[in-house]
C-alpha positions, 0 to 999 in steps of 0.5 A: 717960913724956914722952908722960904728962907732957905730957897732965899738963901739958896738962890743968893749962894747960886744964882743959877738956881734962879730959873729953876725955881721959877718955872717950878713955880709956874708949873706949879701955878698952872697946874692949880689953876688949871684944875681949879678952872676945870672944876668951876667950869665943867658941871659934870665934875662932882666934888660933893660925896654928901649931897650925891653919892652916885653922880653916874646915875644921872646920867641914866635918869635923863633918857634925852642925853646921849654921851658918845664914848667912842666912835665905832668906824668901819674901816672896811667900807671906807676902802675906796673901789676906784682910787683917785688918779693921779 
């Protein structure tokens, strides 16, 4: 508690410093909350060691899923012959 008093105290000494703290805190808020959301939502992230040592072996283990990693383009036959005119 001493820690919330002090920031107290600070912001009646200087009340500039009232801003500051706010968006710190509200980037602090968004930043948990975002990673909490992500942990909730998406079911390919694996918080539990015990229970499932390895999460990327089962993703072999399903032969009908297909994760694309990136995206191979070739660039050389994209090269139009005829540009358009313009």
């Amino acid at each position: 508690m001493a820690f919330l008093s002090n920031i107290v105290r600070q912001m009646r000494r200087s009340p500039e410093v009232i801003p500051l703290v706010a968006i710190v805190s509200a980037g602090c808020v968004m930043g948990i909350s975002a990673l909490v959301r992500i942990s909730v939502v998406h079911p390919e992230i694996s918080f539990d060691r015990h229970s499932n040592p390895h999460p990327f072996l089962k993703h072999d283990a399903d032969s009908n899923k297909c994760f694309k990693v990136f995206a191979v383009v070739d660039y050389g036959k994209k090269i139009n012959e005829n540009p358009p005119k313009y």
